[in-house]
Structures are given as C-alpha cells and as structure tokens.
C-alpha positions as CSV (number, residue, x, y, z in Angstrom):
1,X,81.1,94.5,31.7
2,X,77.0,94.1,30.4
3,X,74.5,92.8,32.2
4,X,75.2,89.2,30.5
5,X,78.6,89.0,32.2
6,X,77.1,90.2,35.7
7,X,74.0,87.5,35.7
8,X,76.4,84.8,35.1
9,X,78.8,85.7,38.0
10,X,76.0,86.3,39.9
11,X,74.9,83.0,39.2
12,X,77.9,81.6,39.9
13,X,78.7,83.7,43.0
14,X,75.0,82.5,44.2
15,X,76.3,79.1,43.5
16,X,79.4,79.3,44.9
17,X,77.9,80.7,48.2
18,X,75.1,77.6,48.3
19,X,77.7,75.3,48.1
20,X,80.1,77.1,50.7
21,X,77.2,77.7,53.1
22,X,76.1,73.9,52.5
23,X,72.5,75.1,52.2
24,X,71.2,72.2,49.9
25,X,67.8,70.9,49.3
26,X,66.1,68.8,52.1
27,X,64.3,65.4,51.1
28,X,62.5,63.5,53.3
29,X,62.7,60.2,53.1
30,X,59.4,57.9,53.2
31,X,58.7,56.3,56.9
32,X,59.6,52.9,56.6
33,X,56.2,50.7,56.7
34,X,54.9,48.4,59.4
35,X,53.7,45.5,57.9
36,X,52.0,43.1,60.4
37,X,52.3,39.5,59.6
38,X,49.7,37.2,60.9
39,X,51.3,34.1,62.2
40,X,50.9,31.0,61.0
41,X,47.9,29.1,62.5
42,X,48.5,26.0,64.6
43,X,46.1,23.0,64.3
44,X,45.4,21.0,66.7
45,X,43.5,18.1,66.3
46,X,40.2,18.0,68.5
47,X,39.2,14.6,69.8
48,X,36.6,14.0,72.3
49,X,35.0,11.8,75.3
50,X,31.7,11.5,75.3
51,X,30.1,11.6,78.4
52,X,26.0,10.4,77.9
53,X,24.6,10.2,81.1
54,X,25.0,13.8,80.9
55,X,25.6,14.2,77.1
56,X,28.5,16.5,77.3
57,X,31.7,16.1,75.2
58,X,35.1,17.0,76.7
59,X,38.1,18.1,74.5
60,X,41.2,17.6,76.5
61,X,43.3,19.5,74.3
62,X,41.1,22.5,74.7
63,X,40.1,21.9,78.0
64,X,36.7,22.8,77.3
65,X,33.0,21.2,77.4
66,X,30.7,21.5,74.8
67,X,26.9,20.6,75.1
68,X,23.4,21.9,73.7
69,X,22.0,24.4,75.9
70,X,18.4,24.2,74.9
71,X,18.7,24.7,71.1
72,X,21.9,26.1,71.4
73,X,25.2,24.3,71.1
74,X,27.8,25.9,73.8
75,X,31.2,25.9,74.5
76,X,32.2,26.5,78.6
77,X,35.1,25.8,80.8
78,X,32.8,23.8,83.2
79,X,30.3,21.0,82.5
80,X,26.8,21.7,82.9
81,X,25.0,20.8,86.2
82,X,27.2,19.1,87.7
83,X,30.8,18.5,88.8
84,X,34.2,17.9,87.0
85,X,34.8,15.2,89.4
86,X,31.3,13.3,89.0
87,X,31.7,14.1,85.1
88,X,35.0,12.4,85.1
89,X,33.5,9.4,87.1
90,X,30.8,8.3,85.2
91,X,31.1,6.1,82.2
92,X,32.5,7.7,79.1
93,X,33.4,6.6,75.6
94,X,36.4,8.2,73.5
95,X,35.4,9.5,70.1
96,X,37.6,9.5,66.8
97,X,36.2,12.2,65.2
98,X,37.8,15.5,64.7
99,X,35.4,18.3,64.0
100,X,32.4,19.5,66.0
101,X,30.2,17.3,67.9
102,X,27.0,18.7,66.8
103,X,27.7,17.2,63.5
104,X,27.9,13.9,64.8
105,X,25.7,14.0,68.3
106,X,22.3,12.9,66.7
107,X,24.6,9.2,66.0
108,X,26.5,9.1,68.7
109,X,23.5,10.0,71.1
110,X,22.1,6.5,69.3
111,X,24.9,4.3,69.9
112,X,26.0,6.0,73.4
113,X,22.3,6.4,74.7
114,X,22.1,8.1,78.5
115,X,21.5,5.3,80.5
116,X,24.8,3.7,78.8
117,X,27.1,2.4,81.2
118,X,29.5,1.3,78.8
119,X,31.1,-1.9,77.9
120,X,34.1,-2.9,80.3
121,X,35.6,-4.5,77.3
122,X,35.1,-1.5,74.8
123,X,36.5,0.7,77.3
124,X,39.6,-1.0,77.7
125,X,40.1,-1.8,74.4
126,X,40.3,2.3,73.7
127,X,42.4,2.5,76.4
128,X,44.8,0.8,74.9
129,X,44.1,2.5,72.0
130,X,45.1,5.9,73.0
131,X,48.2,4.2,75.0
132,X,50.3,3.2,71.8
C-alpha cells in the first residue's frame, strides 16, 4: 500500500469516526430580536370651561387646570388659589376650541372679562349644546 492509499483511508476512517461519534460542527443561531413597537397614539379631543373670575381653564377630559402663573402658562391638578368647589360655583362659559388656551386667552379674556357673570341665556343655550 503507498502513502496515497493510507491518506485516503485515513481520511475516510477520520470521516467515518466523525460521523459515528456525531461530532459535527456547532452553529449558533442569531438571538431572535426585540423589536419594541410604540403603540398607536390616542387623541383625545381637548375642550374647555373657562372660568374668568379666576381666569383658569378646566379640561374635563384631562382633569387638569391650566392657567398663567406669572409669565408662565401651567398645567396642575388643582386650580390656583382657591377651591374646586368655589371654582365649579362661579360663572363659567364652555369653549369650542381644541388646542391650547394660551393661543386663544388674550380673546377670550376680551369677550369673558373677570367680572363676567355670564349670560343666563348663553349658559343654557350651551347646555344644551353639549346635551345632544
């Protein structure tokens, strides 16, 4: 036998043996990846009631007050300087518009001026308003 003959059965022996022995090459596969999905956003349309004896504007959908704090416009969970309940008591008009009051509080300050006590007739007709 030459050496040809032995390096090809001792390939194939080596072979043979891998494959007996079930030594075969190790892979490893990619992690799978975690992609993070933001979730769709949910609008909700703001409306407000305007409260100018005390120029504060609630957003009942929010639950939250927004007013000017000195130059600052600020959004809280409270009213300022005084209580829900004598918030909630004093006159108040209901506004149509849907994006931040300080874009509109300069005219509606005009037309709803503090000492406004509010038109028993406008007030019930946006009662009625909001009913239907």
């Amino acid at each position: 036998m030459n050496s040809t003959e032995r390096l090809k059965i001792g390939l194939l022996f080596t072979a043979l043996l891998g494959a007996l022995t079930g030594c075969t090459t190790y892979v490893e596969e990619p992690h799978p990846r975690r992609v993070y999905a933001q979730p769709a956003p949910v609008y909700v349309e703001d409306d407000y009631i305007y409260y100018p004896a005390y120029q504060v504007y609630y957003s009942p959908h929010r639950h939250h007050y927004i007013y000017r704090d000195h130059r600052a416009w600020v959004t809280r969970p409270a009213p300022p300087r005084v209580s829900v309940d004598v918030l909630f008591a004093s006159p108040s008009v209901r506004l149509a518009f849907h994006d931040h009051p300080s874009r509109h509080h300069e005219s509606v300050a005009r037309q709803y001026p503090q000492h406004w006590r509010g038109d028993r007739d406008e007030r019930n007709e946006n009662d009625r308003g909001n009913r239907r």
